[in-house]
PDB file of N, CA, C, O and CB in Angstrom:
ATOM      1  N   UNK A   1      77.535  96.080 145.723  1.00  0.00           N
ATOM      2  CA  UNK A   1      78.338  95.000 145.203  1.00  0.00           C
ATOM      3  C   UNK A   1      77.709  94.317 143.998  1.00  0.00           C
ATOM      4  O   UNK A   1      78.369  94.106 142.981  1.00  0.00           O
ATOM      5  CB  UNK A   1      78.582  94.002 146.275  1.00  0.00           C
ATOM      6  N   UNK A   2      76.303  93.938 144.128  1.00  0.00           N
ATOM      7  CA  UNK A   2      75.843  93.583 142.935  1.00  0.00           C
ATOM      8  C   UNK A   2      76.125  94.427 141.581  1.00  0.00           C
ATOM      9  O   UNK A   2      76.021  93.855 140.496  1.00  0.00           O
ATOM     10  CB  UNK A   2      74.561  93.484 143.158  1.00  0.00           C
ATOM     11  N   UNK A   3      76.360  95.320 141.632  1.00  0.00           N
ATOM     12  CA  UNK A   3      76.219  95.973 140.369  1.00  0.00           C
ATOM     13  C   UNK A   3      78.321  96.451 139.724  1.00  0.00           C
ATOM     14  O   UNK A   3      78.756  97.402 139.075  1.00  0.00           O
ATOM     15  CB  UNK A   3      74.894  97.684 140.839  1.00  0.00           C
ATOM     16  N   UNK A   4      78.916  95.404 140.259  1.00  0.00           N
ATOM     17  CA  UNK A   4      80.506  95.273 140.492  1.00  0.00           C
ATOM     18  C   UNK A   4      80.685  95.293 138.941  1.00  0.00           C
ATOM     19  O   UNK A   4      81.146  96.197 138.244  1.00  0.00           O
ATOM     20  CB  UNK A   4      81.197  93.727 141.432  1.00  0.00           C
ATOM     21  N   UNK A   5      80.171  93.978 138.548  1.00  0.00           N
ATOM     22  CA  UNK A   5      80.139  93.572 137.158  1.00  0.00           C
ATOM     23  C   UNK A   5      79.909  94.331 136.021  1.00  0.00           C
ATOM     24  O   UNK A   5      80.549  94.217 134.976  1.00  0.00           O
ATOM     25  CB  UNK A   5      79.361  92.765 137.051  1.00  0.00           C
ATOM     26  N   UNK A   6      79.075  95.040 136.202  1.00  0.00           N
ATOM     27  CA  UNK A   6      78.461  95.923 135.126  1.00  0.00           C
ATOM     28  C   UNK A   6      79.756  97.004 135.066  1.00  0.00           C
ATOM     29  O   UNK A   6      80.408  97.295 134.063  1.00  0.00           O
ATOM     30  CB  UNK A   6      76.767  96.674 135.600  1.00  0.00           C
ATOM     31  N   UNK A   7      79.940  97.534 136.498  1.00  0.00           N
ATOM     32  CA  UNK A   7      81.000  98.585 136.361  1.00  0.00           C
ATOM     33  C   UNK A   7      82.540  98.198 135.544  1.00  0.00           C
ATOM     34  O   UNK A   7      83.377  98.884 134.958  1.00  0.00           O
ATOM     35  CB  UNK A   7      81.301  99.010 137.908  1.00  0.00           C
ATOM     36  N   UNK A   8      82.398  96.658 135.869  1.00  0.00           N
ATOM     37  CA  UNK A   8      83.973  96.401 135.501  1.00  0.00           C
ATOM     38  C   UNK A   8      83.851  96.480 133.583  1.00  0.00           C
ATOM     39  O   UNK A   8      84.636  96.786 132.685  1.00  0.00           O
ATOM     40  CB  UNK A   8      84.629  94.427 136.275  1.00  0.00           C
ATOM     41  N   UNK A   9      82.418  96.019 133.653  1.00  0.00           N
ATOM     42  CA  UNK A   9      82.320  95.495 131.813  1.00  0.00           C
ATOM     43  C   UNK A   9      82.373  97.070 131.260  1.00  0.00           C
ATOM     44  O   UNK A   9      83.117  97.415 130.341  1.00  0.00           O
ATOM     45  CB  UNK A   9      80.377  94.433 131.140  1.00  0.00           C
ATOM     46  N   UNK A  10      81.793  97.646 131.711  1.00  0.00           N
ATOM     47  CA  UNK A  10      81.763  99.412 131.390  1.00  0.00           C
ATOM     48  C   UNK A  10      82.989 100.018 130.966  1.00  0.00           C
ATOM     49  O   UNK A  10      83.227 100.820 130.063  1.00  0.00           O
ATOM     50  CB  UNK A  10      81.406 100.324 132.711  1.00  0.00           C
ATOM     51  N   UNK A  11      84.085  99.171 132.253  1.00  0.00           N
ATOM     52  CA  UNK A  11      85.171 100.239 132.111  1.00  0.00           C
ATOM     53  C   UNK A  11      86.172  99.370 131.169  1.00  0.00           C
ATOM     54  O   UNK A  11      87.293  99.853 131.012  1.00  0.00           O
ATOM     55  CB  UNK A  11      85.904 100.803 133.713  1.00  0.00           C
ATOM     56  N   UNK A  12      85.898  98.220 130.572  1.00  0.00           N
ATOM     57  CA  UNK A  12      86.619  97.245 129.718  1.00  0.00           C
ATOM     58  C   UNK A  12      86.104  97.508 128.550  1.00  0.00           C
ATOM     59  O   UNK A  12      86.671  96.799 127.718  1.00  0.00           O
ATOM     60  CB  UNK A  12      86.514  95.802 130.047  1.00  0.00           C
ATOM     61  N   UNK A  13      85.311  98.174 128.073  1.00  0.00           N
ATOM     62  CA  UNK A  13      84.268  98.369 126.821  1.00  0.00           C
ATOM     63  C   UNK A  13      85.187 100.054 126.746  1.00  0.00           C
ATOM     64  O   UNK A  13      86.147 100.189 125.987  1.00  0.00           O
ATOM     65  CB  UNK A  13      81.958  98.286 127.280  1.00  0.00           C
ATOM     66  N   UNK A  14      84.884 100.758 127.300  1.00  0.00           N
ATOM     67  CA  UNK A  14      85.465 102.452 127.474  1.00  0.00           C
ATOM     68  C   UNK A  14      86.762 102.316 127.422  1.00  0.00           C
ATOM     69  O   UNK A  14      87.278 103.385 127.096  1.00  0.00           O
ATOM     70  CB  UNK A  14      85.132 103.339 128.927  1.00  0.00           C
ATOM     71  N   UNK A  15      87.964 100.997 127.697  1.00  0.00           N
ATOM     72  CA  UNK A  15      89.435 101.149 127.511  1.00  0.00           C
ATOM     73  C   UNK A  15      89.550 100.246 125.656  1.00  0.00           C
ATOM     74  O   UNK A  15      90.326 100.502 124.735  1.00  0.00           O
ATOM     75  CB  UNK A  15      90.471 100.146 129.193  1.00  0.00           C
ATOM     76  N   UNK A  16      88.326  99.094 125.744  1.00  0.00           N
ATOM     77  CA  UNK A  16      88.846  98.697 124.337  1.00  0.00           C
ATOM     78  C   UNK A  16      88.502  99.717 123.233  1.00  0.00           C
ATOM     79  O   UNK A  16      88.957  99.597 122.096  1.00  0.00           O
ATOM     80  CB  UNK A  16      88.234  97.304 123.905  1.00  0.00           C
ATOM     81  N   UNK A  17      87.819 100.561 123.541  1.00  0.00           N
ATOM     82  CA  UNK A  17      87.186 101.427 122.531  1.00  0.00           C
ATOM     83  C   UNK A  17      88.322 102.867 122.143  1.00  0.00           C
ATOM     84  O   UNK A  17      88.803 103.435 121.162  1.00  0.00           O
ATOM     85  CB  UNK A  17      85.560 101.952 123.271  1.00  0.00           C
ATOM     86  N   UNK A  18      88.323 102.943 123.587  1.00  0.00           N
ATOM     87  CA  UNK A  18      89.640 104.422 123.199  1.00  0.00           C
ATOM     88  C   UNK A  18      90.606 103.704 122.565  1.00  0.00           C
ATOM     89  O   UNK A  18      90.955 104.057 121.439  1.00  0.00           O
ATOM     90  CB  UNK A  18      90.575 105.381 124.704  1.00  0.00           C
ATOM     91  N   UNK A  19      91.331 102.313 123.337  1.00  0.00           N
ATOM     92  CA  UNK A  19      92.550 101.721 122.225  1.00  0.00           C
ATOM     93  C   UNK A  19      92.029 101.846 120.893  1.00  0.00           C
ATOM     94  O   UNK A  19      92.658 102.687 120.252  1.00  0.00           O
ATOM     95  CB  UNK A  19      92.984 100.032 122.406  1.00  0.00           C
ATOM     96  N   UNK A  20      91.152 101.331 120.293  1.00  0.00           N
ATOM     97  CA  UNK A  20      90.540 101.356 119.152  1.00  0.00           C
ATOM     98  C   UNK A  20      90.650 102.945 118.248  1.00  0.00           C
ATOM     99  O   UNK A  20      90.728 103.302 117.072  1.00  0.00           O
ATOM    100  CB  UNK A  20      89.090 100.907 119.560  1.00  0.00           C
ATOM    101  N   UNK A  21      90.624 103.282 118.966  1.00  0.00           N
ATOM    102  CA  UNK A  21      90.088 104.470 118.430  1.00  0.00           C
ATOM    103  C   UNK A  21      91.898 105.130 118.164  1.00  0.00           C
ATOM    104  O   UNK A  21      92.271 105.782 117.189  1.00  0.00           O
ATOM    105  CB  UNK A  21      88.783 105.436 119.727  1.00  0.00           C
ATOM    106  N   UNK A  22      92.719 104.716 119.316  1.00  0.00           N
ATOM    107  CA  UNK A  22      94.159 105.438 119.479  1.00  0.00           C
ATOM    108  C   UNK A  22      94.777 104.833 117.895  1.00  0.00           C
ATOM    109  O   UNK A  22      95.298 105.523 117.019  1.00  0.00           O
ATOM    110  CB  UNK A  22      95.251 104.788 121.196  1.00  0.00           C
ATOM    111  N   UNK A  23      94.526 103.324 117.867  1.00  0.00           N
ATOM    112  CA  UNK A  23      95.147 102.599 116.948  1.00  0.00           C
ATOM    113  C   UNK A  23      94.753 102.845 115.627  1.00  0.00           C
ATOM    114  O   UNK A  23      95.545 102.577 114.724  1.00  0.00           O
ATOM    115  CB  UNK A  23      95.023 101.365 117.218  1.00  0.00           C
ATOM    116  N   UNK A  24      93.484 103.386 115.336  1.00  0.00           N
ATOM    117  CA  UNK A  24      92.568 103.479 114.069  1.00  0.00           C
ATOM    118  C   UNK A  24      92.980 104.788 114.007  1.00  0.00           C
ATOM    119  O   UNK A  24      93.332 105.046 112.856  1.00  0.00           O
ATOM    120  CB  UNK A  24      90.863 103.161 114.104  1.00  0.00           C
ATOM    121  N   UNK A  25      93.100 105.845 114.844  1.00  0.00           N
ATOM    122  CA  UNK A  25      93.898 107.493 113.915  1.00  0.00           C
ATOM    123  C   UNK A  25      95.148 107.037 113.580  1.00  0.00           C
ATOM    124  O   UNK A  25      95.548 107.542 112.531  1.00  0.00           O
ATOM    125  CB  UNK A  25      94.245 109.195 114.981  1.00  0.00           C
ATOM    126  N   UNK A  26      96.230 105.939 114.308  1.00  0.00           N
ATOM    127  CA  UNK A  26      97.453 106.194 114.028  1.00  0.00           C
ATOM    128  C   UNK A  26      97.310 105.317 112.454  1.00  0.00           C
ATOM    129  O   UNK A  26      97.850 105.964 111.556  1.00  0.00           O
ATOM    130  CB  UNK A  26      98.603 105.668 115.323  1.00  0.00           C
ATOM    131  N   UNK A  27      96.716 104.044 111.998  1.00  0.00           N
ATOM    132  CA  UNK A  27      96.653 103.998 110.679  1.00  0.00           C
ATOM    133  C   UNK A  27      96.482 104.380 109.846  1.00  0.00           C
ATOM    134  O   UNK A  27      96.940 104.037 108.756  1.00  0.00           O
ATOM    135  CB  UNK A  27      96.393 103.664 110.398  1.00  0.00           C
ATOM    136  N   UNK A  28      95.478 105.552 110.186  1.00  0.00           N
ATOM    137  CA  UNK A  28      94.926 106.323 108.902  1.00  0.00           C
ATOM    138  C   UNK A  28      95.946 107.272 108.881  1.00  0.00           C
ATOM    139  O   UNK A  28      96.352 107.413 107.728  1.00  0.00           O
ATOM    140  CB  UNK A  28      93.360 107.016 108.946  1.00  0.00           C
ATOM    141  N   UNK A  29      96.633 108.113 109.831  1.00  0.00           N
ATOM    142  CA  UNK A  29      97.605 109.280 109.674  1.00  0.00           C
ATOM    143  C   UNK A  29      98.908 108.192 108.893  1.00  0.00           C
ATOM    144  O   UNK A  29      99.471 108.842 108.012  1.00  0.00           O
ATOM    145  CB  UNK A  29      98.083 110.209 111.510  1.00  0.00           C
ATOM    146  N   UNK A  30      99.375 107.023 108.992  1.00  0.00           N
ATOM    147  CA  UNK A  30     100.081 106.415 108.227  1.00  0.00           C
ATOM    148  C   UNK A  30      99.968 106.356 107.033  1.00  0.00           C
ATOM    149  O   UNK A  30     100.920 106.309 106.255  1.00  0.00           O
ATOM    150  CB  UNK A  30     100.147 105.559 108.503  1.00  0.00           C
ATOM    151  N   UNK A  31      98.302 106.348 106.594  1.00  0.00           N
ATOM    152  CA  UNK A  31      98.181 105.517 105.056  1.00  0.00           C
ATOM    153  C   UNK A  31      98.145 106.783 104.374  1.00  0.00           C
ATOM    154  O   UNK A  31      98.298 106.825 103.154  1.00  0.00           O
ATOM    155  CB  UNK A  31      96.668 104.377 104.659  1.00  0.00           C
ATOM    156  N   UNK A  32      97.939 107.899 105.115  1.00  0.00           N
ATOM    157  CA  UNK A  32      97.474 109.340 104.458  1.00  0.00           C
ATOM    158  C   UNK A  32      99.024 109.728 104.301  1.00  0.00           C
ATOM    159  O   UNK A  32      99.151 110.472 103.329  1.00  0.00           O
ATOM    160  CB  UNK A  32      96.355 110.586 105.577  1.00  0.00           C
ATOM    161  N   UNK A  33      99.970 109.523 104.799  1.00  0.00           N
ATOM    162  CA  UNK A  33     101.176 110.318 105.074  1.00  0.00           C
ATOM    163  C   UNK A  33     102.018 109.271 103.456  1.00  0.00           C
ATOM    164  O   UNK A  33     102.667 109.747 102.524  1.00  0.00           O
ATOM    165  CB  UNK A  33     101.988 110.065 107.231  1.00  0.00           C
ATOM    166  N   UNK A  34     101.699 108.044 103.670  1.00  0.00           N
ATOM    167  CA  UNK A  34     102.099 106.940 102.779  1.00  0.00           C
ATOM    168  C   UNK A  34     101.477 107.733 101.348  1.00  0.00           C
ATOM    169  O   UNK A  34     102.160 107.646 100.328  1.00  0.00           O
ATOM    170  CB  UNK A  34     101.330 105.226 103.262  1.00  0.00           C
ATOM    171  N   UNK A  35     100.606 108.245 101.320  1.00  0.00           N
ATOM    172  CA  UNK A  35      99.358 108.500 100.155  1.00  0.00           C
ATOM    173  C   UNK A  35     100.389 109.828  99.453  1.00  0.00           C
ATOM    174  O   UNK A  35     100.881 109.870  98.325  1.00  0.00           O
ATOM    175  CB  UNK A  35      97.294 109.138 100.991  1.00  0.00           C
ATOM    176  N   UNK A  36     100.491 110.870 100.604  1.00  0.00           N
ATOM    177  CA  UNK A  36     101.126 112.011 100.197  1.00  0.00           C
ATOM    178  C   UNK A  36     102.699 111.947  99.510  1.00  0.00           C
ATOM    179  O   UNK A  36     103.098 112.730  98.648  1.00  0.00           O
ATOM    180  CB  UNK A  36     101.108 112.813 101.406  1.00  0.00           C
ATOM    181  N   UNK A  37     103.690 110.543 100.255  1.00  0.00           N
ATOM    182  CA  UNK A  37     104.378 110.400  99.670  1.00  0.00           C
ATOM    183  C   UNK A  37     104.757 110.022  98.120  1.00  0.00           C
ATOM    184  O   UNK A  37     105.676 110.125  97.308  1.00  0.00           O
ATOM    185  CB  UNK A  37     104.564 110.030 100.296  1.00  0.00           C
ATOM    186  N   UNK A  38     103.271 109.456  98.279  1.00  0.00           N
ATOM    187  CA  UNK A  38     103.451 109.040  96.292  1.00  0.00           C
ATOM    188  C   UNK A  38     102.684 109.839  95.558  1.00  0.00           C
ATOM    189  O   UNK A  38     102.517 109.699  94.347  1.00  0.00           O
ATOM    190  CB  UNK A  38     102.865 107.408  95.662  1.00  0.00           C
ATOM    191  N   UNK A  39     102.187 110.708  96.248  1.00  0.00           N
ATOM    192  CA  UNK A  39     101.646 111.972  95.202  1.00  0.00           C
ATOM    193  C   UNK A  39     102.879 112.458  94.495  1.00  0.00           C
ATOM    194  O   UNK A  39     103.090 112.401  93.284  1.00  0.00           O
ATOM    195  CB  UNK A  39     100.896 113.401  96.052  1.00  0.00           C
ATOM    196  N   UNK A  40     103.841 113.055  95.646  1.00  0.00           N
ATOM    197  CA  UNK A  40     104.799 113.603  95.672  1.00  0.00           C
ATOM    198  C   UNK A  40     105.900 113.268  94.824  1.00  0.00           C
ATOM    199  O   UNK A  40     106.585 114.133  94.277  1.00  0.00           O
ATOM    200  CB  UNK A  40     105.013 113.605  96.684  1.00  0.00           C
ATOM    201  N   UNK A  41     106.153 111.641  94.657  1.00  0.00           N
ATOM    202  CA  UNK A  41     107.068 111.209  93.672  1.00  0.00           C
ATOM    203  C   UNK A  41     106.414 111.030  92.489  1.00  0.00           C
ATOM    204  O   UNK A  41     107.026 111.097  91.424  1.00  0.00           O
ATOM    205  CB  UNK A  41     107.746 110.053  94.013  1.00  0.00           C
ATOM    206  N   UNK A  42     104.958 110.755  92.560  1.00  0.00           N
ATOM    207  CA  UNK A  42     104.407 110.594  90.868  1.00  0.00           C
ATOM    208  C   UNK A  42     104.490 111.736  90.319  1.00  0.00           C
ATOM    209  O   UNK A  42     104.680 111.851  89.108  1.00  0.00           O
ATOM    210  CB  UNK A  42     102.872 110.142  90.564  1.00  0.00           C
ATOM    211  N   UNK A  43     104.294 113.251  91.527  1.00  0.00           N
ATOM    212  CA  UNK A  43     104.325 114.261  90.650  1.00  0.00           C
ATOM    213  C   UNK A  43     105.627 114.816  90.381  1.00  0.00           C
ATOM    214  O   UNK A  43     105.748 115.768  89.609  1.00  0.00           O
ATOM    215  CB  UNK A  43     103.513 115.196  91.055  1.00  0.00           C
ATOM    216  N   UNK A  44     106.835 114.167  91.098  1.00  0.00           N
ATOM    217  CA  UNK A  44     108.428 115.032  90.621  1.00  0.00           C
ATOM    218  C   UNK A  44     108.599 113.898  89.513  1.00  0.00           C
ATOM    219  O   UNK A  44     109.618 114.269  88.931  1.00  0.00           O
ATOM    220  CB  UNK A  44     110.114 115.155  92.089  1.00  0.00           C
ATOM    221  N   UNK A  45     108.206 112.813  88.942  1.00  0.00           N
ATOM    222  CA  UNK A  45     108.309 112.172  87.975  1.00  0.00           C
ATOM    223  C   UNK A  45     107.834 113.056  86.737  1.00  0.00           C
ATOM    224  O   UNK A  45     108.469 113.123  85.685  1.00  0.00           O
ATOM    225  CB  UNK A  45     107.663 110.987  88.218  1.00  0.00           C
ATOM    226  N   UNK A  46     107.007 113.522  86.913  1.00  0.00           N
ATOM    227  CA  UNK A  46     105.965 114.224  85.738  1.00  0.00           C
ATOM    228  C   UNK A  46     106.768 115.097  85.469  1.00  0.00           C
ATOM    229  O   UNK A  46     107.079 115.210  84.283  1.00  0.00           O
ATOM    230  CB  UNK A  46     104.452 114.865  86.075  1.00  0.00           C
ATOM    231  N   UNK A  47     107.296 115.886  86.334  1.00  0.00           N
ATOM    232  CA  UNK A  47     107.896 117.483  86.099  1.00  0.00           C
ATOM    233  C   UNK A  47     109.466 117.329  85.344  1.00  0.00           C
ATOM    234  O   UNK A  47     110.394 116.698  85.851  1.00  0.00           O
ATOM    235  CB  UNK A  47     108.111 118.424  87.888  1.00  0.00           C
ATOM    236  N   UNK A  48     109.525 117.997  84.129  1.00  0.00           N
ATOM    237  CA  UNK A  48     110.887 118.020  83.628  1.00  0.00           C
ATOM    238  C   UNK A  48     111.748 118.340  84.477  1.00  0.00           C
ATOM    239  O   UNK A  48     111.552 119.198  85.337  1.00  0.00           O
ATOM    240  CB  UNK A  48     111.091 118.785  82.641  1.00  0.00           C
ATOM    241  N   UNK A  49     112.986 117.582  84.318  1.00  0.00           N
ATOM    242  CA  UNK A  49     114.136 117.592  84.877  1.00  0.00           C
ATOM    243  C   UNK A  49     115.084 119.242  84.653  1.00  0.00           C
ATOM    244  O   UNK A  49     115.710 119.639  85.636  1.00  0.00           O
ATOM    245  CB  UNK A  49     114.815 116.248  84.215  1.00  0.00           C
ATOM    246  N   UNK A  50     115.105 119.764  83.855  1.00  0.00           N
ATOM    247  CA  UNK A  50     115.445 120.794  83.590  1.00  0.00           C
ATOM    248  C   UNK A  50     114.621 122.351  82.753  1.00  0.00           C
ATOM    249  O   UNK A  50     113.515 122.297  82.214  1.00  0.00           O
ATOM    250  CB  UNK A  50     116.346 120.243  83.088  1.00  0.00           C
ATOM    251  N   UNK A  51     115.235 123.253  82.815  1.00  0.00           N
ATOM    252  CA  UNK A  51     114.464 124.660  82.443  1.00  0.00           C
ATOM    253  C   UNK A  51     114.665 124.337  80.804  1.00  0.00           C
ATOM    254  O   UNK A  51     113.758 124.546  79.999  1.00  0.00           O
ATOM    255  CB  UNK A  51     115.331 126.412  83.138  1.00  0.00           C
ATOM    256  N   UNK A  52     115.727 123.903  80.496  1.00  0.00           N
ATOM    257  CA  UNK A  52     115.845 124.063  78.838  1.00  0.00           C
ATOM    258  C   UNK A  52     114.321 123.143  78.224  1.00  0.00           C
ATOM    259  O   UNK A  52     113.902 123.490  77.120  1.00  0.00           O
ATOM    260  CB  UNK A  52     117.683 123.136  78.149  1.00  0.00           C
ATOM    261  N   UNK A  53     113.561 122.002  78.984  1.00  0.00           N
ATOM    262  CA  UNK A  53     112.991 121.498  78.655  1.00  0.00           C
ATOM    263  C   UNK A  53     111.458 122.238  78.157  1.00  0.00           C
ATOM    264  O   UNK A  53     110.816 121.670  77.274  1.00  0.00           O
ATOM    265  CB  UNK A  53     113.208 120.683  79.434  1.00  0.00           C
ATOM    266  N   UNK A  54     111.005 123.336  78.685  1.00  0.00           N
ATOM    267  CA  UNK A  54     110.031 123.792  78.477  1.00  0.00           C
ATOM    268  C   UNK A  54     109.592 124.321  77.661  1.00  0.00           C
ATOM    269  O   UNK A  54     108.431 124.721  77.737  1.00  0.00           O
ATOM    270  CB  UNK A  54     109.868 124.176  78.985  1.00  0.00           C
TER     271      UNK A  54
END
């Protein structure tokens, strides 16, 4: 019983950490997906609109 505490802080440290960890891939797969989207429009901006243009 003495050692109740330690187990509970253990397993409150091991659930804030995986949340952490769940929440911190899903931002970065956001900001990366956000990132790719404006590659994507800066680069159909760049590209002529038509074949006669080249």
């Amino acid at each position: 019983m003495e050692y109740r505490n330690y187990v509970i802080a253990a397993y409150a440290v091991f659930v804030l950490v995986l949340g952490w960890d769940f929440i911190a891939s899903r931002l970065q797969i956001r900001r990366e997906l956000r990132n790719a989207r404006m590659r994507a429009t800066r680069g159909a901006a760049r590209r002529p609109n038509s074949e006669l243009s080249r």
